[in-house]
C-alpha positions as a Markdown table, in Angstrom:
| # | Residue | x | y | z |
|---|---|---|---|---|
| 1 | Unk | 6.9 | 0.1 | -48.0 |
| 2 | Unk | 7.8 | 2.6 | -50.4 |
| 3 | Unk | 10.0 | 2.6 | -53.6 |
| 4 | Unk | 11.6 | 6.0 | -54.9 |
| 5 | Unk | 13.8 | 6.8 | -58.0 |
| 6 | Unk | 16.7 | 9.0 | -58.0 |
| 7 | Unk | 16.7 | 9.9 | -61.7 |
| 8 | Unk | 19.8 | 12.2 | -60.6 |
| 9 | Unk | 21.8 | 9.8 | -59.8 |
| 10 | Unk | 20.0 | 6.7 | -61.1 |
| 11 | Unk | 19.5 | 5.5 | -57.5 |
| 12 | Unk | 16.3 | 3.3 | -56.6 |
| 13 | Unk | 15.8 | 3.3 | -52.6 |
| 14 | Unk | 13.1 | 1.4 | -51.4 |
| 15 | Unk | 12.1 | 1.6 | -47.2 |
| 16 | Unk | 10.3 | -1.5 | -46.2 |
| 17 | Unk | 8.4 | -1.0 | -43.0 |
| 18 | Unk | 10.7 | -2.9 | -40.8 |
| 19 | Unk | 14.7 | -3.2 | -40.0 |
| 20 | Unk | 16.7 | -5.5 | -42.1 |
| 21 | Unk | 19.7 | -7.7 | -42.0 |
| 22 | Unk | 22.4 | -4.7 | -43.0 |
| 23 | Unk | 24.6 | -5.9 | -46.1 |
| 24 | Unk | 25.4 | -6.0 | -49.7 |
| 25 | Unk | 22.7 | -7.8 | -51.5 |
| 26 | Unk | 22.4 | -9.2 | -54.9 |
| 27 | Unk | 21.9 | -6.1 | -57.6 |
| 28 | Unk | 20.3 | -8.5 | -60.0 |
| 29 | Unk | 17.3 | -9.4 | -58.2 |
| 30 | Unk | 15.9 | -5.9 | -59.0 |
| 31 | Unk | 14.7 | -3.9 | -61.7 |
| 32 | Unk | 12.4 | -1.1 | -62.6 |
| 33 | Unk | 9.9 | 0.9 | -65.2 |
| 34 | Unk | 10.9 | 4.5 | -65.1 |
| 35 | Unk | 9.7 | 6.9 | -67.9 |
| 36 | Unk | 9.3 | 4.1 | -70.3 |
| 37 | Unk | 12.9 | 2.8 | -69.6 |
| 38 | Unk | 13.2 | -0.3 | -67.9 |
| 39 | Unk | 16.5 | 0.0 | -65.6 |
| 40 | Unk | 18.5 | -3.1 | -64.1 |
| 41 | Unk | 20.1 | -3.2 | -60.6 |
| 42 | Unk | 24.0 | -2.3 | -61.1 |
| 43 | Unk | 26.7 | -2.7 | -58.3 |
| 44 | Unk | 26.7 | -2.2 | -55.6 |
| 45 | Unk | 23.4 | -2.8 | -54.0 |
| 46 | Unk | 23.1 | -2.5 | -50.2 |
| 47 | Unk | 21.1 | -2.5 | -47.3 |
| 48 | Unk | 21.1 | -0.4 | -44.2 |
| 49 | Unk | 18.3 | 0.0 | -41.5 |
| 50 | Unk | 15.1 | -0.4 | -43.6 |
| 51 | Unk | 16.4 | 0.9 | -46.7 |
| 52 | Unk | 17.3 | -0.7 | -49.8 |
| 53 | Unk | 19.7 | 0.9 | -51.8 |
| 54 | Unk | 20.5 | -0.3 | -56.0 |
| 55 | Unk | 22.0 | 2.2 | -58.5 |
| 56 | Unk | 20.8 | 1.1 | -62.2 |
| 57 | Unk | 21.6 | 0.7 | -65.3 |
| 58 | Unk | 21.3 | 3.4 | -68.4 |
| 59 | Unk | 17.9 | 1.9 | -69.3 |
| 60 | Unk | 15.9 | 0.5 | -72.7 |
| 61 | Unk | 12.8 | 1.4 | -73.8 |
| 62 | Unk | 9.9 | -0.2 | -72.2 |
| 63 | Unk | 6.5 | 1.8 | -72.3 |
| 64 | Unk | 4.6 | 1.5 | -69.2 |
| 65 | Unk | 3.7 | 2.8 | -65.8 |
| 66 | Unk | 7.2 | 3.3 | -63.2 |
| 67 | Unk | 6.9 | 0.2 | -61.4 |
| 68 | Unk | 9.7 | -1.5 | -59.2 |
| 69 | Unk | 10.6 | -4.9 | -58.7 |
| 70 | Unk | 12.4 | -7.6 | -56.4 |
| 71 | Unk | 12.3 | -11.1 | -57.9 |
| 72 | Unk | 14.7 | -12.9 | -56.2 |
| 73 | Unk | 16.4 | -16.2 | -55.4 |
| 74 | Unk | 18.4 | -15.7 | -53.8 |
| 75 | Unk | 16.1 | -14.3 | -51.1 |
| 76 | Unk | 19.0 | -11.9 | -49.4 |
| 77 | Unk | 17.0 | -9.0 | -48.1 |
| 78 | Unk | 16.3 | -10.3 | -44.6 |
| 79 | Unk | 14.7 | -8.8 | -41.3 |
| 80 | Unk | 16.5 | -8.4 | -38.3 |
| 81 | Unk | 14.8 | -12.0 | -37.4 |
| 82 | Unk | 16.4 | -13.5 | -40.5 |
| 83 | Unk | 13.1 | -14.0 | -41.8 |
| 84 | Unk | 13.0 | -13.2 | -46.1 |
| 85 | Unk | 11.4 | -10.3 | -47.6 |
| 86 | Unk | 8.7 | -11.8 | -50.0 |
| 87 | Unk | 9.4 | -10.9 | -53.9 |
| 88 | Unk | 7.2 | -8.5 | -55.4 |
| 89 | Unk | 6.2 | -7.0 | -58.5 |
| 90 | Unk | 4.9 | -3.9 | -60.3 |
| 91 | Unk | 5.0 | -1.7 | -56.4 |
| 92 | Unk | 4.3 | 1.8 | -57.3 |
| 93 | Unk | 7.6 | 3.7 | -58.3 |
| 94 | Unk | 7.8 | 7.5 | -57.3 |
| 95 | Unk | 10.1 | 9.1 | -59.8 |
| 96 | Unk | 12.1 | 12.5 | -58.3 |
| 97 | Unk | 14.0 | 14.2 | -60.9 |
């Protein structure tokens, strides 16, 4: 799995390392630590083959290392097999400008 930041476009993408259940999912059930701003999902938040896809917010400041996060219920990032992605917490973020 990997988690990257669009600071760009303020666009997190995260590829897991198998196919999903293609869909809108719940924006609110992600959030990250970018450049000691800690950004909340926005609308509309998708998924499509293996990646994740969750605009964000403008940010607040939040010193710390760029981490992403998925804390959900509702657990609505599924595989193909309808089987949930587990939450997790503080994954590596990769920050491209």
């Amino acid at each position: 799995m990997s988690a990257t930041f669009f600071s760009a476009a303020a666009v997190l993408q995260v590829v897991f390392d198998r196919f999903l259940t293609d869909g809108p999912i719940d924006h609110t059930n992600w959030w990250i630590n970018e450049t000691n701003l800690r950004r909340n999902g926005a609308a509309p938040a998708s998924v499509s083959g293996k990646v994740v896809t969750c605009p964000m917010d403008g940010g607040v400041i939040s010193l710390g290392p760029d981490i992403a996060n998925y804390e959900p219920p509702p657990f609505d990032v599924l595989s193909r097999y309808a089987l949930p992605a587990e939450a997790y917490a503080d994954f590596p973020l990769v920050v491209v400008p």
